[in-house]
N, C-alpha and C positions, 0 to 999 in steps of 0.2 A: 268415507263415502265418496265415491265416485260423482265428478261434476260433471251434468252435463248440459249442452246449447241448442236447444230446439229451433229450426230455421221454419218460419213461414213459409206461405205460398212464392211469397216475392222474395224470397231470398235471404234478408234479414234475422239476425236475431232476436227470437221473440223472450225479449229478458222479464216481460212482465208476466209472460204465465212461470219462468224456472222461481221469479221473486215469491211468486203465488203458491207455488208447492213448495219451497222450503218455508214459508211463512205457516201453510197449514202443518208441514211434520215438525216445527217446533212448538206451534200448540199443540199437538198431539202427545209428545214427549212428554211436554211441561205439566199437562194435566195427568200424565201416566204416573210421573215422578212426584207430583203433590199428592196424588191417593198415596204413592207407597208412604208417603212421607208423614200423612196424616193418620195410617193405618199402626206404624212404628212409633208414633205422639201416644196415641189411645191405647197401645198394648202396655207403653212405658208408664202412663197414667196407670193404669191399673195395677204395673207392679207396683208400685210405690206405695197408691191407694191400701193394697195389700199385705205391704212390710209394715208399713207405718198402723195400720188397723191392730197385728201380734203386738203387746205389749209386754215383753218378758218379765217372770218374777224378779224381785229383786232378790232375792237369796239362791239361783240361778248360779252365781258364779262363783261363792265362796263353796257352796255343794258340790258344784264340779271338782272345783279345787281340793276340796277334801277328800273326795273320792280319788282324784288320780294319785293323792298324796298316800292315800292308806293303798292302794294298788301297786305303790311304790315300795313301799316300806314290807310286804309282805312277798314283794318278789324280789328285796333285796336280802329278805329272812329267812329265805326258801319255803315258804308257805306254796306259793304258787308254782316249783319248780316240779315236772313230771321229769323221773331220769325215766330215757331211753337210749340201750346200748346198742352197739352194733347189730349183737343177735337178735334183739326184739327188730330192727328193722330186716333183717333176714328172714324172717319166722312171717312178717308182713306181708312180706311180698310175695310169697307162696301160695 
């Protein structure tokens, strides 16, 4: 920000109105900066408020678990494998 020195009628520098107007745009700033600041408290509150409200099952993770496990086992048995050869991607594109 550029500083600057306001001279009076008599010649002088008037340093009590530059103190005065940097005095008001850091209250201005400071109250701008405390809403944001208070606006990102109460959003964060609410996530939280919100994580913490879902209570996951407890058998959640061995289910996952089992499911990737038999996903695993059945695309390593080729249960899950679709063959596609060259000519089906030819015949597709058509």
């Amino acid at each position: 920000m550029e500083q600057s020195i306001h001279f009076g009628a008599d010649g002088h520098a008037n340093s009590r109105l530059a103190t005065r107007v940097l005095r008001v745009g850091k209250r201005l700033v400071g109250r701008a900066s405390a809403w944001r600041l208070e606006r990102a408290r109460v959003w964060a509150q609410g996530k939280i408020a919100g994580l913490s409200a879902r209570r996951s099952h407890p058998a959640t993770f061995p289910v996952a678990c089992a499911v990737g496990m038999g996903l695993l086992w059945a695309q390593m048995h080729g249960y899950l494998h679709v063959p596609v050869s060259v000519c089906d991607w030819v015949r597709l594109g058509k």
